[in-house]
DSSP file (Angstrom, degrees, kcal/mol; ACC not computed):
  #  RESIDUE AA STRUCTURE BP1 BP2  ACC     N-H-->O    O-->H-N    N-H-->O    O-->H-N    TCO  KAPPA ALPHA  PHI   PSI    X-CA   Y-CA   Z-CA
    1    1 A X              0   0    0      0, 0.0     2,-0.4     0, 0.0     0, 0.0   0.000 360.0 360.0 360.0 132.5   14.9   -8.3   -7.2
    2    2 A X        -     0   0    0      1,-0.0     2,-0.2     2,-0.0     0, 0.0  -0.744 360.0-152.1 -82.9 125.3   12.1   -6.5   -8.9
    3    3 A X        -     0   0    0     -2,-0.4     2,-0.9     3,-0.0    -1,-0.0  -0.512  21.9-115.5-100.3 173.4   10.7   -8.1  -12.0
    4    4 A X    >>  -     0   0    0     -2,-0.2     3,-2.5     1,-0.1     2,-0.9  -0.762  25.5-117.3-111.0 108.6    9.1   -5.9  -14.6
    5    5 A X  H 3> S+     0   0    0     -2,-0.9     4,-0.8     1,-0.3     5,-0.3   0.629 118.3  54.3 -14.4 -31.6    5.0   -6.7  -15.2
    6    6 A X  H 3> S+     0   0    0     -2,-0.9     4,-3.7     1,-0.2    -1,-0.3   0.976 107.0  48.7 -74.0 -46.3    5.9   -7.8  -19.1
    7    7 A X  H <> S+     0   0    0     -3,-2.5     4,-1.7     1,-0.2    -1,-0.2   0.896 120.3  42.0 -68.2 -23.4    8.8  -10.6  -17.7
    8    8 A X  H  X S+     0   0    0     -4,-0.6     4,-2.0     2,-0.2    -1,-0.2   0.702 114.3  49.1 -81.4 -13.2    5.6  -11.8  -15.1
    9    9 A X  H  X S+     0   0    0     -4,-0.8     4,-2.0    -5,-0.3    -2,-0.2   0.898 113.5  45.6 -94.0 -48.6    3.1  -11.6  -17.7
   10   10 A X  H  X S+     0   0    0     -4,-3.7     4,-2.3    -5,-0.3    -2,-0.2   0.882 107.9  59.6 -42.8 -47.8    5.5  -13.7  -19.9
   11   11 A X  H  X S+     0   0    0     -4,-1.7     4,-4.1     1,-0.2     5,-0.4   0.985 105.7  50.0 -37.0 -76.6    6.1  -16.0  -17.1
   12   12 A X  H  X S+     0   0    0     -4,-2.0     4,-1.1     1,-0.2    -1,-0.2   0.709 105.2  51.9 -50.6 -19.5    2.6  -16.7  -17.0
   13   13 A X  H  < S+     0   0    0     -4,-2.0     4,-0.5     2,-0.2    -2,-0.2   0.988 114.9  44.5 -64.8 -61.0    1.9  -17.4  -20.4
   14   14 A X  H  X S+     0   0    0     -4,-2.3     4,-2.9     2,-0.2    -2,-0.2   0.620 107.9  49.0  14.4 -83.1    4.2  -19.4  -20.4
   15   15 A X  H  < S+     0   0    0     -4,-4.1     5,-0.5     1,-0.2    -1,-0.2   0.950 114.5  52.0 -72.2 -56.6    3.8  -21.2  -17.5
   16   16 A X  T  X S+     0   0    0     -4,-1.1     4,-0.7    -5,-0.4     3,-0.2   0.667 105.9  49.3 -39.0 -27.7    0.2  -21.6  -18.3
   17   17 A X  H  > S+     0   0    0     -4,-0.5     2,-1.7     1,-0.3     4,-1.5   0.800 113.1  55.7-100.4 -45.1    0.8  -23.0  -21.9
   18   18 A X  H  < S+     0   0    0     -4,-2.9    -1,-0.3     1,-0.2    -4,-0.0  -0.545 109.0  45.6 -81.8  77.9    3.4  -25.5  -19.9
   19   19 A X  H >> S+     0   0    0     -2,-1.7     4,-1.8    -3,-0.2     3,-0.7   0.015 107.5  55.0-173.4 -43.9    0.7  -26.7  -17.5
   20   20 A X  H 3< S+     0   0    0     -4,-0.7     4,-0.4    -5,-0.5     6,-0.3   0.816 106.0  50.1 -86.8 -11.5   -1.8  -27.3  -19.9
   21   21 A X  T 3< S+     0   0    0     -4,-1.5    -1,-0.2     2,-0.2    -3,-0.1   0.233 103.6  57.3 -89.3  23.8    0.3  -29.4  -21.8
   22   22 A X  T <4 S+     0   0    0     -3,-0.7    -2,-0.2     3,-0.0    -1,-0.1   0.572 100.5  67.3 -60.9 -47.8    1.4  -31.8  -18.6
   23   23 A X  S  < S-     0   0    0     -4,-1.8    -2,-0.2     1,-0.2    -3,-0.1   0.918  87.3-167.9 -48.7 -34.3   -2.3  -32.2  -18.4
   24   24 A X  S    S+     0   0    0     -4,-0.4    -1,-0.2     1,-0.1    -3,-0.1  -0.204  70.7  72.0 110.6 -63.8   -1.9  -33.9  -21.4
   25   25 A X        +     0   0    0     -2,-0.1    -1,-0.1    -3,-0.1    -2,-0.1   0.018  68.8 159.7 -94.1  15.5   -6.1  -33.9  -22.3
   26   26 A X        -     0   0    0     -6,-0.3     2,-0.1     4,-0.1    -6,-0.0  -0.220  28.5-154.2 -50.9 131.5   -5.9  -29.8  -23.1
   27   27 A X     >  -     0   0    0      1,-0.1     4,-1.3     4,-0.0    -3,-0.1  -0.300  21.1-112.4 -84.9-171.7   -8.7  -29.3  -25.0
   28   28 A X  H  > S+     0   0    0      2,-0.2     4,-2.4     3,-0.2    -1,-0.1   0.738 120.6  54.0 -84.6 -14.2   -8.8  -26.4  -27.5
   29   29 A X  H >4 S+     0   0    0      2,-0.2     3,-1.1     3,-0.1     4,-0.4   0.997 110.1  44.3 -59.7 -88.4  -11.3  -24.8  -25.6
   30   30 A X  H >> S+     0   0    0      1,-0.3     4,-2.6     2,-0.2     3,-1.9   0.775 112.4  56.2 -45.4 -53.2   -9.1  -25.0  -22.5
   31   31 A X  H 3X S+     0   0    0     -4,-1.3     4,-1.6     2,-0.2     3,-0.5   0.929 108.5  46.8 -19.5 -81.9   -5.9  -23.8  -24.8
   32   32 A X  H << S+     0   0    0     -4,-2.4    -1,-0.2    -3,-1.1    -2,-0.2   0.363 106.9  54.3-101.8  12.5   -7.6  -20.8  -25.7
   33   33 A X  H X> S+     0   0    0     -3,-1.9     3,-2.5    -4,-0.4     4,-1.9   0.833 108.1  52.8-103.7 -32.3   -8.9  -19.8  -22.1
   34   34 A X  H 3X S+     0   0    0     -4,-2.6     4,-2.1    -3,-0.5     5,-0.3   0.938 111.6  47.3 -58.8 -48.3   -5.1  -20.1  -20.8
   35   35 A X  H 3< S+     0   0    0     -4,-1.6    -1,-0.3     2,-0.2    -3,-0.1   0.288 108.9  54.2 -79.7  17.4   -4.4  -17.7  -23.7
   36   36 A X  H X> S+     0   0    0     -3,-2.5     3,-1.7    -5,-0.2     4,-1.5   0.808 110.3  48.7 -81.2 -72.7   -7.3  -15.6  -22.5
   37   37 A X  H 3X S+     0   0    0     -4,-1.9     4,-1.7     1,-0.2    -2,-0.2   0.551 108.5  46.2 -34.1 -51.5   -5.8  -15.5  -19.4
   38   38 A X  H 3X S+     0   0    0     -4,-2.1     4,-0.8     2,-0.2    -1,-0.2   0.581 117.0  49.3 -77.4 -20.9   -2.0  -14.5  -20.3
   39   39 A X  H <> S+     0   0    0     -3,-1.7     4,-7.5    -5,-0.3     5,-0.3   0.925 108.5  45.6 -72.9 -54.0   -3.5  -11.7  -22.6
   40   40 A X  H  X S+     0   0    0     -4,-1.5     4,-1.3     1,-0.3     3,-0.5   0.889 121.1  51.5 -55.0 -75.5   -6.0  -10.2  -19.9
   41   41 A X  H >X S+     0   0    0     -4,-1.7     4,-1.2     2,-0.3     3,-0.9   0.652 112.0  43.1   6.9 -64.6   -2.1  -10.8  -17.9
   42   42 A X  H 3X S+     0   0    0     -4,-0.8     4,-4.0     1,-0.3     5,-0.3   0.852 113.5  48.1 -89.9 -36.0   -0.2   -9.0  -20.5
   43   43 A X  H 3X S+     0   0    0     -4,-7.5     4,-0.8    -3,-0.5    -1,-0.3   0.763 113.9  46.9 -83.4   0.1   -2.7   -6.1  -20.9
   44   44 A X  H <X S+     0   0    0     -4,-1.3     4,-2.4    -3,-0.9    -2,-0.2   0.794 109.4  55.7 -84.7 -14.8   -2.8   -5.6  -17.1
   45   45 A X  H  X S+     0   0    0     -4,-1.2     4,-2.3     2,-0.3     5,-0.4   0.920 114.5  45.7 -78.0 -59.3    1.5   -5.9  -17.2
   46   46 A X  H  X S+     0   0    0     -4,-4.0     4,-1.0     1,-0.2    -1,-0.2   0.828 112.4  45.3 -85.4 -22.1    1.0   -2.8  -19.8
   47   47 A X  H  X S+     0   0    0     -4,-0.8     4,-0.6    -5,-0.3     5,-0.4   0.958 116.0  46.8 -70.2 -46.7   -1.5   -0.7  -17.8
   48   48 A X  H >X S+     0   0    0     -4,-2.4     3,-4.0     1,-0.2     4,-3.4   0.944 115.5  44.1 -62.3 -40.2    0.5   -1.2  -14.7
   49   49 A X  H 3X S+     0   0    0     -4,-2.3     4,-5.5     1,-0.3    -1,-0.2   0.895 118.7  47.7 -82.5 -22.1    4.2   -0.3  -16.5
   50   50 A X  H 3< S+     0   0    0     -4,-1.0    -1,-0.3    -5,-0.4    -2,-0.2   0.733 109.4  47.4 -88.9  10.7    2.3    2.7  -18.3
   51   51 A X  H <X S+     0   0    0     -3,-4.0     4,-2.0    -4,-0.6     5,-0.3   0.526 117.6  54.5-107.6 -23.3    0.5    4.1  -14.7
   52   52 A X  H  X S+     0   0    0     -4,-3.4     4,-3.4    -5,-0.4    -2,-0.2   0.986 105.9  40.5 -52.7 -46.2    4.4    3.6  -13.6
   53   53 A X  H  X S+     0   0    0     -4,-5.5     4,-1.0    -5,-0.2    -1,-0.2   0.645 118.2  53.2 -88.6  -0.8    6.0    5.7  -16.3
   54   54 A X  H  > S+     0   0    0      2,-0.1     4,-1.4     3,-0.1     5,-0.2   0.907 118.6  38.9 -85.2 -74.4    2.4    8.8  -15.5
   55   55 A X  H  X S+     0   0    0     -4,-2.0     4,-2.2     1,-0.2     5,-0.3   0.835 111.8  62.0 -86.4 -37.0    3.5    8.6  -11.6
   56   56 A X  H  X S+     0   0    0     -4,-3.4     4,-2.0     1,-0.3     3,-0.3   0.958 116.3  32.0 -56.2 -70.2    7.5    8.6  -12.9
   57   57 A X  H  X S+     0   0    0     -4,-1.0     4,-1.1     2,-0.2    -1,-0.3   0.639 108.0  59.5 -15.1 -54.3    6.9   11.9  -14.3
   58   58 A X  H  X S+     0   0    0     -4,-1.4     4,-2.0    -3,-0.3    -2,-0.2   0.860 112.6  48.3 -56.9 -46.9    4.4   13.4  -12.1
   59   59 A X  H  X S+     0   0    0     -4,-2.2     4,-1.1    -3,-0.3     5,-0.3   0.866 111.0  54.0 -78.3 -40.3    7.5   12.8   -9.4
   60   60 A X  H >X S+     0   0    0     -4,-2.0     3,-0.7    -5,-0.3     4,-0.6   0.915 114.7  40.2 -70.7 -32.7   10.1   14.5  -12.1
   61   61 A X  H 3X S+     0   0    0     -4,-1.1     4,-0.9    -5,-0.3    -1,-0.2   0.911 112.3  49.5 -90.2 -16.7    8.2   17.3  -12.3
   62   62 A X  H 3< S+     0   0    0     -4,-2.0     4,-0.4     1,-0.2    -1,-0.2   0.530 110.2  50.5 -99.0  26.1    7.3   17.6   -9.0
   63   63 A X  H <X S+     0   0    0     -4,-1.1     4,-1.0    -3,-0.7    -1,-0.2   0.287 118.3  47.3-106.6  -4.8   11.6   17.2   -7.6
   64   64 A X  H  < S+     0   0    0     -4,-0.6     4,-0.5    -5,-0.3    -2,-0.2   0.595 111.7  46.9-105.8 -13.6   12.2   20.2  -10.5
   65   65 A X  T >X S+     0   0    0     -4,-0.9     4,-1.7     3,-0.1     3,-1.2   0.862 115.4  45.9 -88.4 -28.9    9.4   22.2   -9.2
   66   66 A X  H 3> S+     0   0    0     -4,-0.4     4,-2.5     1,-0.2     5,-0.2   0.969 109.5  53.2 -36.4 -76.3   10.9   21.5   -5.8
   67   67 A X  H 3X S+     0   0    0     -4,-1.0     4,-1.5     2,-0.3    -1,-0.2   0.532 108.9  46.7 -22.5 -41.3   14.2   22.4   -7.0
   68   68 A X  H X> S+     0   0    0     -3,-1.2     4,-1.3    -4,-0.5     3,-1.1   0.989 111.9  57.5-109.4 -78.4   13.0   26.2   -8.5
   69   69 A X  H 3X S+     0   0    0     -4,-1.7     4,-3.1     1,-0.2    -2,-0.3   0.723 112.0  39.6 -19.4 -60.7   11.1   26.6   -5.0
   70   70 A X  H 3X S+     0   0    0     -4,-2.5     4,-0.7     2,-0.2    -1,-0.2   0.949 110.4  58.1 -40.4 -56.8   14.5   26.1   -3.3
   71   71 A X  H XX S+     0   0    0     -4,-1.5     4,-2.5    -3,-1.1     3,-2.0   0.922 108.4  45.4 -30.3 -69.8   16.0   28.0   -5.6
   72   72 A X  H >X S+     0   0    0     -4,-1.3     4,-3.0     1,-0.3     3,-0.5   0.956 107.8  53.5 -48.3 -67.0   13.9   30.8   -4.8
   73   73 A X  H 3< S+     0   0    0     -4,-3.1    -1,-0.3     1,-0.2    -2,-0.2   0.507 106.0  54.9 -77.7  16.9   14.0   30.7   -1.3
   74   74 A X  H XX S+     0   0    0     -3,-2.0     4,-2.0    -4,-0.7     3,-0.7   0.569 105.9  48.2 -94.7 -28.7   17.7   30.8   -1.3
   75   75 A X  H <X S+     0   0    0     -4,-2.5     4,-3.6    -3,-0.5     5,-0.3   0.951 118.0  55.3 -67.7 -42.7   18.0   34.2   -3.6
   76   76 A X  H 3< S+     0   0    0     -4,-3.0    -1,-0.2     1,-0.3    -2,-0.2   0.393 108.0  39.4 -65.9   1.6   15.5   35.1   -0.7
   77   77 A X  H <> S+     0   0    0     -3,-0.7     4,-4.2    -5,-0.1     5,-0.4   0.518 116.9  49.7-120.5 -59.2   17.4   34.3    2.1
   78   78 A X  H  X S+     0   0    0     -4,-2.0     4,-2.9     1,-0.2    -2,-0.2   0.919 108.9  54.7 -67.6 -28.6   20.8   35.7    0.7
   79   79 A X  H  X S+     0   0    0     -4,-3.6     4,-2.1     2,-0.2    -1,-0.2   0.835 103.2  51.1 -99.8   6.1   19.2   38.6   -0.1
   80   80 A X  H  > S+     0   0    0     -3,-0.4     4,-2.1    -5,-0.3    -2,-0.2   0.815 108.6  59.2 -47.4 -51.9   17.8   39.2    3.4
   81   81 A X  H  X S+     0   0    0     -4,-4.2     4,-2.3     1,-0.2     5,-0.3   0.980  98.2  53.9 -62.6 -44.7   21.1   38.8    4.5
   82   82 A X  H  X S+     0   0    0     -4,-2.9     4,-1.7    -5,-0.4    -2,-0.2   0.894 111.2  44.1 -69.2 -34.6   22.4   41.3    2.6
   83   83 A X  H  X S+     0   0    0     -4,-2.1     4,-2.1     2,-0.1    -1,-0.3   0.826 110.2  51.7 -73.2 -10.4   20.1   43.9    3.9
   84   84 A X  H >X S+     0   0    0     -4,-2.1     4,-2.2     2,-0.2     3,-1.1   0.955 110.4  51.2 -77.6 -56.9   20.3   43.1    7.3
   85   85 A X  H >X S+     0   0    0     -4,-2.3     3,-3.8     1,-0.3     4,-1.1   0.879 117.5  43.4 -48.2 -67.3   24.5   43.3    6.9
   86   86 A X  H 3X S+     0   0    0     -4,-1.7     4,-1.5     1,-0.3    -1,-0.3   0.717 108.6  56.7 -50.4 -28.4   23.7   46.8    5.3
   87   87 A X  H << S+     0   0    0     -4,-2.1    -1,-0.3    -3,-1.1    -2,-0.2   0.657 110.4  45.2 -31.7 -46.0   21.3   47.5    8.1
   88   88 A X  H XX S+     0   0    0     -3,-3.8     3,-3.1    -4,-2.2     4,-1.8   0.920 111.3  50.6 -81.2 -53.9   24.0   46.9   10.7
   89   89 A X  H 3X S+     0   0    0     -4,-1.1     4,-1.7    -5,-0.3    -2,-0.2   0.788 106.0  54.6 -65.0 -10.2   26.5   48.7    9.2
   90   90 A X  H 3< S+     0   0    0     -4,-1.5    -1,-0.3    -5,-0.5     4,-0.2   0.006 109.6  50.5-104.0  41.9   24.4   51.4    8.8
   91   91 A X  H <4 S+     0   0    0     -3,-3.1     4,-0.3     2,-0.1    -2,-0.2   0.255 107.1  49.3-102.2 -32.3   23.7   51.4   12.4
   92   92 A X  H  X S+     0   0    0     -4,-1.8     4,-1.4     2,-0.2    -2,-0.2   0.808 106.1  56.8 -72.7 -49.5   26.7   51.3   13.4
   93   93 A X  H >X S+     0   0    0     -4,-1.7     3,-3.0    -5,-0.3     4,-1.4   0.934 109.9  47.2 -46.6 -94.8   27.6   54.3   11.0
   94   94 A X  H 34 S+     0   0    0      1,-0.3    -1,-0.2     2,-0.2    -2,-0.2   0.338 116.1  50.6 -44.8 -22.8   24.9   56.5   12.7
   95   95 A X  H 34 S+     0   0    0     -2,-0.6    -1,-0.3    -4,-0.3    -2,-0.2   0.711 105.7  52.5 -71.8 -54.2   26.6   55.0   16.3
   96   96 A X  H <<        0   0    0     -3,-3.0    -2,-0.2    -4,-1.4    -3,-0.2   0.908 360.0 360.0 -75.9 -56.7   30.0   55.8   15.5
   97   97 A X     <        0   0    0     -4,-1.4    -1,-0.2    -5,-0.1    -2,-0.1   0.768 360.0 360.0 -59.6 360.0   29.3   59.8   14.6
């Protein structure tokens, strides 16, 4: 299961806030570098989700530019076929007289 950078970053605060008070002797010093820590944490948790949702995009536009490319080379294909049919039958014509 994939967790989402903000529920790991939470985790860590967390966890961090519970760990320094097992120690017991957290100083305030020590306190406020575990909450250094879980910030620097939380702002790398929101640059990763927000370089997710730039590459989630970049990939939507480039399956719809895909899409219009297909698109294209399917009118371009049908309509090949349709001169080559008219091409035979007017080969055929010129064959039969």
């Amino acid at each position: 299961m994939t967790r989402s950078p903000r529920t790991v970053a939470a985790k860590a605060l967390i966890g961090g806030f519970a760990l320094a008070l097992a120690a017991g002797c957290a100083s305030t010093q020590q306190l406020n570098e575990v909450r250094a820590e879980a910030e620097e944490a939380k702002r790398m948790a929101a640059e990763a989700t927000a370089r997710l949702e730039a590459a989630q995009s970049s990939i939507q536009q480039a399956l719809e530019a895909a899409r219009a490319a297909q698109a294209a080379a399917d009118a371009s294909q049908n309509c090949c076929t349709d001169l080559e049919r008219k091409l035979d039958r007017a080969l055929e014509d010129m064959q039969n007289k």
